[in-house]
Structure formats: structure tokens, C-alpha cells
C-alpha positions as CSV (number, residue, x, y, z in Angstrom):
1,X,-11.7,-26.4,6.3
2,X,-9.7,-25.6,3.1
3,X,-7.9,-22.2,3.2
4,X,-8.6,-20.4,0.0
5,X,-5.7,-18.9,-1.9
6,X,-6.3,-15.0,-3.2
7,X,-3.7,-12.4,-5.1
8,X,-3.8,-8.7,-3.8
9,X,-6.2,-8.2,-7.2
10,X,-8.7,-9.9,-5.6
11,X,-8.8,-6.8,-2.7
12,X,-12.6,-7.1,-3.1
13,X,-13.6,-10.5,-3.1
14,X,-11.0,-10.7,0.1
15,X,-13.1,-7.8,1.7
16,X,-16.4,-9.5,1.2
17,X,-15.2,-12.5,2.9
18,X,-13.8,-10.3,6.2
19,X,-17.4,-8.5,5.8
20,X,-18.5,-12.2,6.3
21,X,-17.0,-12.7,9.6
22,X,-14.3,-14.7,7.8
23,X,-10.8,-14.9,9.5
24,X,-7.9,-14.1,6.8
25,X,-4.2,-14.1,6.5
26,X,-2.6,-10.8,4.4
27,X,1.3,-9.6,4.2
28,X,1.7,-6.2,5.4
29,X,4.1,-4.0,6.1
30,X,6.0,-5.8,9.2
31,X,5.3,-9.7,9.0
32,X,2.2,-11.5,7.8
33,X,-1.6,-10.8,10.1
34,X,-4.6,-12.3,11.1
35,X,-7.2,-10.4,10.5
36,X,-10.7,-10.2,11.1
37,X,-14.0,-7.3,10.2
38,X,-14.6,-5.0,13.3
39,X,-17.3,-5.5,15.8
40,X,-18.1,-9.2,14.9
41,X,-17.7,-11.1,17.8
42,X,-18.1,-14.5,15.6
43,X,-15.1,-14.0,13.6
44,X,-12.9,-12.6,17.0
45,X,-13.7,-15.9,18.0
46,X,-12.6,-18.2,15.2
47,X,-9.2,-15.6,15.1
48,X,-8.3,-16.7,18.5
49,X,-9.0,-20.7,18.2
50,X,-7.0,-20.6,14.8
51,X,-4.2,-19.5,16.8
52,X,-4.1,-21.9,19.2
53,X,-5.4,-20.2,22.1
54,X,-7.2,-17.4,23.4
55,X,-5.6,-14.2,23.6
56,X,-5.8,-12.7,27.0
57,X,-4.3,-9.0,25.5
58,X,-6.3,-6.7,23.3
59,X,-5.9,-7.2,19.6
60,X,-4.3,-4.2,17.7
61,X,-6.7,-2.2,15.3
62,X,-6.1,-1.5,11.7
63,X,-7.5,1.3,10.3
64,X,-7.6,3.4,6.9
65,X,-8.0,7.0,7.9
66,X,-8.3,8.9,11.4
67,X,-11.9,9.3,10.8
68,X,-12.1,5.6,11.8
69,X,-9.9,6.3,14.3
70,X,-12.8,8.9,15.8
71,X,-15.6,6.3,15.5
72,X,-13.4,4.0,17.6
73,X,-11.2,5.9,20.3
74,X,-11.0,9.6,21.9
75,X,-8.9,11.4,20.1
76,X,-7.8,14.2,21.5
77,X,-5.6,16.8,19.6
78,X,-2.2,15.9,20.5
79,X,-3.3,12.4,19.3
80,X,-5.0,13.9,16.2
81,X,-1.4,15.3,15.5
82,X,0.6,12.3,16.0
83,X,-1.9,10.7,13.4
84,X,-0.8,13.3,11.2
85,X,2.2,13.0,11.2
86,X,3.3,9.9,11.8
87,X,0.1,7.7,9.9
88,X,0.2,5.4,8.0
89,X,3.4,4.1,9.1
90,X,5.4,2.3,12.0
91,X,3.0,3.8,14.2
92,X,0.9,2.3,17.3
93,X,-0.6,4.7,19.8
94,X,-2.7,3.4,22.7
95,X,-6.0,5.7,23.3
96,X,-9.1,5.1,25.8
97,X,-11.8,3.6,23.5
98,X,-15.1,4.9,22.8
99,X,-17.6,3.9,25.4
100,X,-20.1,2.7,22.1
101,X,-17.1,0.2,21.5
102,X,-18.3,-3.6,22.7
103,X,-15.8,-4.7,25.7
104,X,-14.8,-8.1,23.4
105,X,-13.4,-6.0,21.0
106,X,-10.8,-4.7,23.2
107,X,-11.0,-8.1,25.6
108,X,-12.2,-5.7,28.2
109,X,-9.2,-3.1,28.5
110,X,-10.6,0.8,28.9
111,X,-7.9,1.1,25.5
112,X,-7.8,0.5,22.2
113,X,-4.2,0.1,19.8
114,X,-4.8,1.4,16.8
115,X,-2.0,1.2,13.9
116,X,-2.7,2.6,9.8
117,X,-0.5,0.4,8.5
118,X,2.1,1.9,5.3
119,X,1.0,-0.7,3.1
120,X,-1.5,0.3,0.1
121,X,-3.0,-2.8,-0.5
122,X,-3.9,-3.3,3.4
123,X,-5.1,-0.1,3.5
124,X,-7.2,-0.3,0.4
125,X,-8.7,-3.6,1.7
126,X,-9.8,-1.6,5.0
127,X,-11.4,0.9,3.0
128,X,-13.5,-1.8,1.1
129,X,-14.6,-3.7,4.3
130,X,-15.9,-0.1,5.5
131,X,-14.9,-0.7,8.8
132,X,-11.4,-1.6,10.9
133,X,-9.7,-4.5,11.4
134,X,-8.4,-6.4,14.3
135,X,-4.7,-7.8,13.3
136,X,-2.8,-10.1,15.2
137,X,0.5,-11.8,13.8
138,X,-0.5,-15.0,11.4
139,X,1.2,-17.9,12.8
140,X,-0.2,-20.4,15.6
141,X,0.8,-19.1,19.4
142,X,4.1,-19.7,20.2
143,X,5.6,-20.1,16.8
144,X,7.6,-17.9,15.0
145,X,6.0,-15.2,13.0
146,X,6.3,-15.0,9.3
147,X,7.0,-12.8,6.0
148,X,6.1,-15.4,3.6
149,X,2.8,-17.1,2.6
150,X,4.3,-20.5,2.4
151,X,5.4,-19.7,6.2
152,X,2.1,-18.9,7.3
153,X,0.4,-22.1,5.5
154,X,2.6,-24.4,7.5
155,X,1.1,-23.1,10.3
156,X,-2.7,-22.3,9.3
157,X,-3.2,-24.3,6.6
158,X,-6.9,-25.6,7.0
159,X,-7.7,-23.6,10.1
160,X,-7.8,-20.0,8.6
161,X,-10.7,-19.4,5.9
162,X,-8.7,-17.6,3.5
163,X,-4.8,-16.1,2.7
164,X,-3.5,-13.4,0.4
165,X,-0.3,-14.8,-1.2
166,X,2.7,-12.6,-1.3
167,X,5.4,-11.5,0.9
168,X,5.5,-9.0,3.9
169,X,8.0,-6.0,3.7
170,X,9.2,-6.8,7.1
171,X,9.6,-3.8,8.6
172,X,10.5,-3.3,11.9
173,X,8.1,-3.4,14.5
174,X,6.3,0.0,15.2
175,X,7.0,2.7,17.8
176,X,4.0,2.2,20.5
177,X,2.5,5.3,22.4
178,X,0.3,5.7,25.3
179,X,-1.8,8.1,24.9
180,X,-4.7,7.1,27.4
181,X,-3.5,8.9,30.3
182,X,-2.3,13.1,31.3
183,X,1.3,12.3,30.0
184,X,2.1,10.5,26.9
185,X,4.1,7.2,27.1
186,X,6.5,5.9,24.9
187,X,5.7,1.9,25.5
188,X,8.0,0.8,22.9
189,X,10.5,3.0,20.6
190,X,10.6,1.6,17.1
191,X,11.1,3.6,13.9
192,X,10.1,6.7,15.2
193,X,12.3,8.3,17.8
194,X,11.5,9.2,21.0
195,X,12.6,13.5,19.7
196,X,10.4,13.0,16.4
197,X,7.2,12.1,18.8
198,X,8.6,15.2,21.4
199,X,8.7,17.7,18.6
200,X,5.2,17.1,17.4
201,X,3.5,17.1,21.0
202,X,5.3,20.6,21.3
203,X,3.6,22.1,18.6
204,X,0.3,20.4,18.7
């Protein structure tokens, strides 16, 4: 397989290829992802032999607005203010799935992680496959993960359809929250502080 090169101008013909069922490599705004179109079980598939092996945890999901959000998780409205305040950025939160939502896509967990990532170009390429994304780190399993294209071709050069050349911001890693159950759980603090997440679930 040759992995096709593409610029961040080329958001279109990269969406087409996702829309495809085509597994590509894009920087965002922590390291490099993997990414694959939404509810194509095909391309989920192809993502996890390209790694290496097959990933027993759910893969996060990438969305563009909280209306995808909706279509995919229950949202209630302490979510729905979290989103607000906190997205797009260093944000995960961990919601119970919609029961329309295919068990493969979450590898059988009742949850769904969702992240909108603060990255325009990511975000713009969500919007023009019309649907999520699942996004896993680009690099084969247990291997270090990468900011830089030429990092990530080392690695999945050949076994990944396509790449976006550029660099990740690298970021840190996002702040995770549990919201699937009565009390909201921070999983893992990150950017946003456990007080900033307190404040808004106060006044939601």
C-alpha cells in the first residue's frame, strides 16, 4: 500500500477519502491521530491492524459541534454545559452512548469519549466528512507517539492509506470526565482544573 501525502488545503479531498472508509494520519492539537469516518466498521478495522493490534479499549470520538455530540451520546445538561464551556479544547468527557450507536464503535462499552478538538483544520475536516471521527494516537502499538509527519511515517509508512503533512501543536493531554454515572468523575486532570469543571457544574 503506498500512503498518500496531502497539505491541510487539501481538507476536502482528505474528507472524501475518510467518507471512503479510508484510515488517515492528521496533526492535531496534542500529538499526531489515526483517524477513521464514523460508523464504518471496515475502516475501524483496517485502523486497528495498522496499529499493530487490536484495541481492546474504546476509541475516542472526534466531533465538530455538540449537535454531533446529541446524535451520538446522552447528553444531559450538566454535560451540555461542560461542552460549552470547555469545547473545543483539552476536553474529554465520558457519556453513556446512544442505544442507535453500533456496539463496535465503542468495542462494546455502554460509553462513548468524545473530545472537539482546538484545532481548525481538524475540526473543519469533521465538518466536511458530515459525521465523527474515531482518533486514536498515529504510531504502531507500543511505540512512542509523535508530533511530526516524518515521525509518524517511520512507523505507518505503507500501512496507513493516507497522511496530512505538518506538525502537531503538542499540547498536553486533555482533562477526562465521567459523566456516565449520578456523580461526575474527574478520570484524569489535564488543562482544565478540577475548580474550573466545579464551578460550571454549580451553575448548570
Amino acid at each position: 500500500m503506498e500512503t498518500r501525502r496531502f497539505d491541510k488545503k487539501d481538507v476536502k479531498e482528505v474528507a472524501e477519502l475518510l467518507k471512503n472508509g479510508q484510515v488517515v494520519a492528521f496533526p492535531t492539537d496534542t500529538v499526531f491521530g489515526l483517524g477513521v469516518i464514523y460508523e464504518n466498521e471496515e475502516a475501524l478495522r483496517k485502523l486497528k491492524e495498522s496499529k499493530g493490534r487490536p484495541e481492546n479499549k474504546p476509541i475516542p470520538t472526534m466531533v465538530a459541534d455538540v449537535e454531533q455530540m446529541k446524535c451520538i451520546a446522552q447528553m444531559p445538561a450538566e454535560a451540555v454545559a461542560l461542552a460549552d464551556a470547555f469545547m473545543p479544547g483539552a476536553f474529554t468527557m465520558i457519556l453513556k452512548k446512544q442505544e442507535t450507536l453500533p456496539d463496535y464503535v465503542t468495542n462494546g462499552f455502554p460509553t462513548v469519549g468524545i473530545r472537539m478538538p482546538d484545532d481548525p483544520f481538524v475540526l473543519r475536516l469533521i465538518k466536511e466528512c458530515g459525521k465523527p471521527l474515531l482518533v486514536t494516537s498515529a504510531n504502531r502499538s507500543g511505540e512512542e507517539t509523535g508530533v511530526r509527519d516524518e515521525q509518524v511515517l517511520e512507523q505507518l509508512d505503507g500501512r496507513i492509506d493516507a497522511i496530512v503533512l505538518g506538525e502537531a501543536k503538542g499540547k498536553l493531554a486533555s482533562t477526562i470526565v465521567d459523566m456516565s454515572e449520578e456523580e461526575p468523575r474527574i478520570v484524569r486532570e489535564g488543562p482544565i482544573s478540577a475548580d474550573d469543571i466545579k464551578k460550571v457544574l454549580h451553575n448548570a
